[in-house]
Each structure stands twice: as structure tokens, then as C-alpha cells.
C-alpha positions as CSV (number, residue, x, y, z in Angstrom):
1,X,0.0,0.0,0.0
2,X,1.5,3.4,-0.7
3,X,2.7,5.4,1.8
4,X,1.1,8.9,2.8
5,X,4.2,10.6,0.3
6,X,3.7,8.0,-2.2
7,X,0.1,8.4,-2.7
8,X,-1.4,9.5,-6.0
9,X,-3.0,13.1,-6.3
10,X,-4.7,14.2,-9.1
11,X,-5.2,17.9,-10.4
12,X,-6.8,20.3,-12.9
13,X,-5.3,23.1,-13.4
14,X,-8.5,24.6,-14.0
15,X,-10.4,23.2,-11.3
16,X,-10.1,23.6,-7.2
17,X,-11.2,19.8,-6.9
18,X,-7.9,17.6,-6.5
19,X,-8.4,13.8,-6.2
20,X,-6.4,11.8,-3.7
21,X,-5.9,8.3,-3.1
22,X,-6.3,6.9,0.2
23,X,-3.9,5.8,2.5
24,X,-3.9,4.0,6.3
25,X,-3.5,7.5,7.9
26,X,-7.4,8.5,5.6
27,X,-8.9,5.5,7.5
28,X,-10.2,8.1,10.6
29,X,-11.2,10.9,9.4
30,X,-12.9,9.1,6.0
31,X,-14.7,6.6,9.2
32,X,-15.8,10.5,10.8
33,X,-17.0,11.4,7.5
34,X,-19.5,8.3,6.8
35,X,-20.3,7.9,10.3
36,X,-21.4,12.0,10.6
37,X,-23.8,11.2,7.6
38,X,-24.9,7.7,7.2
39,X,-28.5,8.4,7.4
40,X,-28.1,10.3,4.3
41,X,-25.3,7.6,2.6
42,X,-28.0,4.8,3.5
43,X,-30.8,6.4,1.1
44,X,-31.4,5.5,-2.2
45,X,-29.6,1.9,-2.3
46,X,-26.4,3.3,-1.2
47,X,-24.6,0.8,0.8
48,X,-21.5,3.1,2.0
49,X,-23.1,3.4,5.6
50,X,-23.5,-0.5,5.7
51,X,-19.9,-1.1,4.2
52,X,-17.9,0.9,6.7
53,X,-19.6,0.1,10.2
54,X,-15.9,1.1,11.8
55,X,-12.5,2.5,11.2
56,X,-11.1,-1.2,10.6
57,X,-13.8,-1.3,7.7
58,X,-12.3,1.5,5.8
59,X,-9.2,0.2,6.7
60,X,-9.3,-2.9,5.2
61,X,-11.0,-1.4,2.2
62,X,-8.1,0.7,1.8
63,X,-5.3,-2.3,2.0
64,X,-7.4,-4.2,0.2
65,X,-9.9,-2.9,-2.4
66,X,-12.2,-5.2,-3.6
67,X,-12.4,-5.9,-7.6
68,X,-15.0,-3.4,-8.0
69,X,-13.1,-1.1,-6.0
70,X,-10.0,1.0,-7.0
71,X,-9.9,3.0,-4.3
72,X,-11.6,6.3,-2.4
73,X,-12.0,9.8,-3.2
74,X,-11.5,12.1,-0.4
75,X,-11.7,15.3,-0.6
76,X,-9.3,18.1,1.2
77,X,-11.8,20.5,2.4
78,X,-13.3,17.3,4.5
79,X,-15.7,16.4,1.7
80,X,-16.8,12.6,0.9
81,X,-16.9,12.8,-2.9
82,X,-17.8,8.8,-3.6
83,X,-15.8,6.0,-4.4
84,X,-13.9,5.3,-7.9
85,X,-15.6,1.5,-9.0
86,X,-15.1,-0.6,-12.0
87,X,-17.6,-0.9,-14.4
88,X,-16.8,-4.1,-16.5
């Protein structure tokens, strides 16, 4: 897993919104960020609230993605944006 200076950022220069990849140390405050709204991530058939009932969730999701999974989008102003998933 990459560490927290290896991890890959994406920007525009034309945009504000830069993409980040997750790593072990985004486990917290990505857990504070579901966990302050999973009412709202539990609506429509959206099963982030069910996938991350803890920190070790996320955690685990982050070593280990699953196949539809290529990682998390974070954003810096503390900002869940969704997850990146494969569609195949």
C-alpha cells in the first residue's frame, strides 16, 4: 500500500477539486466522515453506511480494495466525494 508521500493526487489546473488516493493515515477521518452522515449515505440503495460500520472497515477497504473497488476519493476540504468502482 502506498505510503502517505507516495500516494497518488490528481489535479486540474482549471479546477479547485484535486483527487487523492487513500492511505492508512485517511482511515479516521474518511470513518468520521460516513459515520457524521450515514443516514443520508444509507438512502437510495447506497450501501456506504452499511460497508464501513468502523474504522477497521475502511481500513481494510483501503489495503485491500475489492475488484469493483480502486480506491476512495477524499476530498481536502473534508468532503466525501464517492468512491472510484469498475464498471466491467
Amino acid at each position: 500500500m502506498s505510503s502517505k508521500s507516495e500516494r497518488v493526487i490528481l489535479t486540474n489546473p482549471n479546477s479547485s477539486l484535486v483527487l487523492k488516493e487513500l492511505v492508512l493515515e485517511d482511515a479516521r477521518p474518511y470513518f468520521d466522515l460516513v459515520d457524521s452522515c450515514r443516514a443520508h449515505l444509507s438512502q437510495f440503495g447506497d450501501d456506504t453506511a452499511q460497508k464501513y460500520p468502523n474504522v477497521k472497515s475502511v481500513s481494510t477497504s483501503i489495503k485491500r480494495p475489492s475488484l469493483e473497488e480502486h480506491g476512495l476519493v477524499f476530498g481536502s476540504e473534508k468532503c466525501l466525494l464517492g468512491q472510484s468502482t469498475s464498471i466491467r
